[in-house]
C-alpha positions in Angstrom: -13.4 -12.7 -14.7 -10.8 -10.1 -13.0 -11.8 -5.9 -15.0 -9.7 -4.5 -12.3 -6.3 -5.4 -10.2 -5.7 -3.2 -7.7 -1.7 -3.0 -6.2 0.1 -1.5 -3.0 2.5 0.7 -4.0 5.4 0.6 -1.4 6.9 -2.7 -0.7 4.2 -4.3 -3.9 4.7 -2.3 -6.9 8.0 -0.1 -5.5 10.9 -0.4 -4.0 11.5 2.0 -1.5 14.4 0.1 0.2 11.9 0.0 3.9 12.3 4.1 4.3 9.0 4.1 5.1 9.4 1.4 8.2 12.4 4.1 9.4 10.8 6.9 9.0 7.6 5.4 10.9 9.6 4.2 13.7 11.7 7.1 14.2 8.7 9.3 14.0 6.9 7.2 16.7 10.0 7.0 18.7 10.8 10.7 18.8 7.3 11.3 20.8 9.0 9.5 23.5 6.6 6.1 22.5 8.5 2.6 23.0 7.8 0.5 20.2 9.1 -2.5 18.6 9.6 -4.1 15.2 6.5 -6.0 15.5 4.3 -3.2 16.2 5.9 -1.4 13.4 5.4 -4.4 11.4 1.4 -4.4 12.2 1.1 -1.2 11.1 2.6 -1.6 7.9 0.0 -0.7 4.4 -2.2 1.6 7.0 -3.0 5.3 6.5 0.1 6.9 8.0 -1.7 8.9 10.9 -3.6 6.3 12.0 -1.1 4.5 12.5 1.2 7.1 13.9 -2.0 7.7 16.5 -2.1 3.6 17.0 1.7 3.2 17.9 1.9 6.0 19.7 -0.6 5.0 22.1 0.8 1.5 21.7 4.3 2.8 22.9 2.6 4.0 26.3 1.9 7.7 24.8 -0.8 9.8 24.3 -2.2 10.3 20.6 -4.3 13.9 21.0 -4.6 15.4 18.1 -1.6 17.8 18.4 1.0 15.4 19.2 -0.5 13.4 16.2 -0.5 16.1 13.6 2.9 17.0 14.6 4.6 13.3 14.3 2.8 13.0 11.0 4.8 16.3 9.7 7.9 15.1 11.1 7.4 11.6 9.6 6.7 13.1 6.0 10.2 15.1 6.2 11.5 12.2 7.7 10.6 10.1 4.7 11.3 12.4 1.7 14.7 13.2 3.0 15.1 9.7 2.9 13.7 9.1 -0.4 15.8 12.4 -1.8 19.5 10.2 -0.6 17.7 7.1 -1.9 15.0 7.4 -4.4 12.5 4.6 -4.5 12.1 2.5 -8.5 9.5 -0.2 -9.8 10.1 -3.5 -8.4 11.8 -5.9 -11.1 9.1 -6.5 -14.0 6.5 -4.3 -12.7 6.1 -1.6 -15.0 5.8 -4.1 -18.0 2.6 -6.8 -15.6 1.1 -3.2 -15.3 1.2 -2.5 -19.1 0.4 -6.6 -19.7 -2.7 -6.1 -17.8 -3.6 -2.9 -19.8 -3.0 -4.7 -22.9 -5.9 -7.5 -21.3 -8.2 -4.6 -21.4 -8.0 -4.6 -17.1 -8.1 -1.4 -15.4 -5.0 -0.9 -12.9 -4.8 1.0 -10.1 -2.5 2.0 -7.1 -3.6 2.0 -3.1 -1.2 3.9 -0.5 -1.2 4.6 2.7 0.2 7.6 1.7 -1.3 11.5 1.7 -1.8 12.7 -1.9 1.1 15.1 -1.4 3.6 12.7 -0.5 2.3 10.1 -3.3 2.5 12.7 -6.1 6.4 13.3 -4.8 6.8 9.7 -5.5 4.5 9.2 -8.9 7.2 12.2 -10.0 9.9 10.4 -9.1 9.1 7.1 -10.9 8.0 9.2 -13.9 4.6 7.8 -13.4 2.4 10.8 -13.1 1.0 10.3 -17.2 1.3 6.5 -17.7 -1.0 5.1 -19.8 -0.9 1.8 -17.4 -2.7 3.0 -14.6 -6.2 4.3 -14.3 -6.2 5.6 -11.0 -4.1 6.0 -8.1 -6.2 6.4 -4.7 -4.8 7.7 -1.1 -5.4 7.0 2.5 -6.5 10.5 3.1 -9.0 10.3 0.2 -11.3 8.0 2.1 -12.8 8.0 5.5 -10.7 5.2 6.4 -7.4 3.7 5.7 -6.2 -0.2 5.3 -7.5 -2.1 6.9 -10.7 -0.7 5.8 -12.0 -1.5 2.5 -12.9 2.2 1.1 -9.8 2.6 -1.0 -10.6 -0.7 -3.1 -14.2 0.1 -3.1 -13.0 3.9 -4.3 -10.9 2.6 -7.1 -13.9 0.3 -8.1 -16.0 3.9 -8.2 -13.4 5.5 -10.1 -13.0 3.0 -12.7 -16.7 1.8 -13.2 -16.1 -1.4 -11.8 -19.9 -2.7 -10.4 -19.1 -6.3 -8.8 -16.3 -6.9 -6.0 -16.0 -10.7 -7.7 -14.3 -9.0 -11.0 -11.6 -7.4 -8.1 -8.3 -8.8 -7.3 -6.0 -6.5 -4.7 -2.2 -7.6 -4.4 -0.6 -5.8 -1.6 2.7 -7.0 0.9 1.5 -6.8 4.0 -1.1 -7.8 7.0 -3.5 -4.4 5.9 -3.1 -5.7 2.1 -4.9 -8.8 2.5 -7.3 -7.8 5.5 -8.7 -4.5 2.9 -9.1 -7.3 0.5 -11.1 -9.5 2.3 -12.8 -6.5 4.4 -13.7 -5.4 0.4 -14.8 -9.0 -0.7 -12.4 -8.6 -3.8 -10.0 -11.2 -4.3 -6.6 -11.0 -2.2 -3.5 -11.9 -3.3 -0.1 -11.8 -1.1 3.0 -10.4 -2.2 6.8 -11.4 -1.0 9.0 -8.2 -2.1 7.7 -6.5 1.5 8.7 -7.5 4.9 6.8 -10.5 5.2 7.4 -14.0 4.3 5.2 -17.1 3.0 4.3 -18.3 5.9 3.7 -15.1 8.0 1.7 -14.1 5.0 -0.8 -17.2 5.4 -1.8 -16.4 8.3 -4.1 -13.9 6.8 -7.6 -14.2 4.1 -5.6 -14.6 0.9 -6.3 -16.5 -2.3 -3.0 -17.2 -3.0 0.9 -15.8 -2.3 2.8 -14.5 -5.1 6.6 -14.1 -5.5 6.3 -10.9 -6.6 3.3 -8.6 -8.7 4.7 -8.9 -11.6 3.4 -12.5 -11.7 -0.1 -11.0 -11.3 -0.8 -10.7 -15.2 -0.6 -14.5 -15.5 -2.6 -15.1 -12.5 -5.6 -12.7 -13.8 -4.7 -14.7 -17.6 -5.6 -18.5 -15.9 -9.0 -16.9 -14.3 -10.1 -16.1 -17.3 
């Protein structure tokens, strides 16, 4: 039996229209680094610097610390300038599978890649700072690790009270998604509103792919 579902946020739960792709590679690309859409791609659902410090060095740069610290400022005024011309909404059906699940009696929560600054930006945005939906929002710079690490699963398990990884399910878009879910031993499910497609997606450890997370209340529902 599923207690908790834990989502992505960009590209699962939001729609952010890919800003955060752009602002990635134009980051990356500004240090000079050659990168292409793949690498981007692969990177996708990671903690930001990480993977800032991953393409960089991909791109034939050098990721010390300095260069690193200041591509991850310029991506986060990259990105919110971005967001402020086009500000990111739920995906279709998504804030109503959040409050089905709650209604279930599961606990929700959200997973980013994101820094906490730059996530409470967007929870203000999307008027989700004080939902009663979600129980707890966890960010990449919260944990030792990002995606594809399991520590921010296994920190919204903490949070919540959740003992057993087999009452987990984690829906996310991309590579990261289902590799932290199978890295966690929680139940992965694959999401097509990202960047990725059915069969790129299948690749991966998965359960099952999903048109979209708002079809995640029914899939917890025929678990049960």
């Amino acid at each position: 039996m599923i207690t908790l579902v834990v989502f992505d946020m960009a590209g699962t739960t939001i729609d952010e229209h890919g800003d955060v792709y752009r602002a990635l590679a134009r980051t990356v690309e500004e240090t000079g680094a050659s990168i292409t859409d793949d690498d981007v791609q692969r990177w996708m659902g990671a903690d930001k610097r990480e993977a800032i410090a991953a393409l960089i060095e991909i791109g034939g740069g050098v990721p010390d610390q300095s260069v690193v610290d200041a591509a991850f400022d310029r991506f986060r005024a990259v990105l919110l300038s971005l967001y402020s011309s086009n500000p990111p909404a739920p995906l279709p059906g998504i804030p109503e599978a959040l409050q089905e699940l709650k209604t279930q009696g599961i606990k929700t929560a959200l997973t980013t890649g994101f820094s906490r600054d730059v996530t409470e930006l967007l929870l203000k945005g999307l008027g989700w700072q004080d939902v009663d939906f979600l129980d707890t929002v966890i960010c990449s710079d919260e944990v030792p690790m990002g995606r594809p690490a399991p520590y921010m699963i296994h920190r919204a398990m903490e949070v919540t009270g959740v003992i057993s990884v087999s009452e987990v399910l984690s829906a996310g878009d991309t590579v990261n998604d289902l590799l932290a879910a199978r890295n966690a031993g929680v139940t992965g499910v694959g999401v097509l509103t990202g960047g990725l497609n059915r069969a790129e997606l299948e690749q991966y450890p998965h359960e099952c792919i999903v048109d979209s997370a708002a079809d995640v209340p029914a899939l917890v529902k025929s678990r049960s």
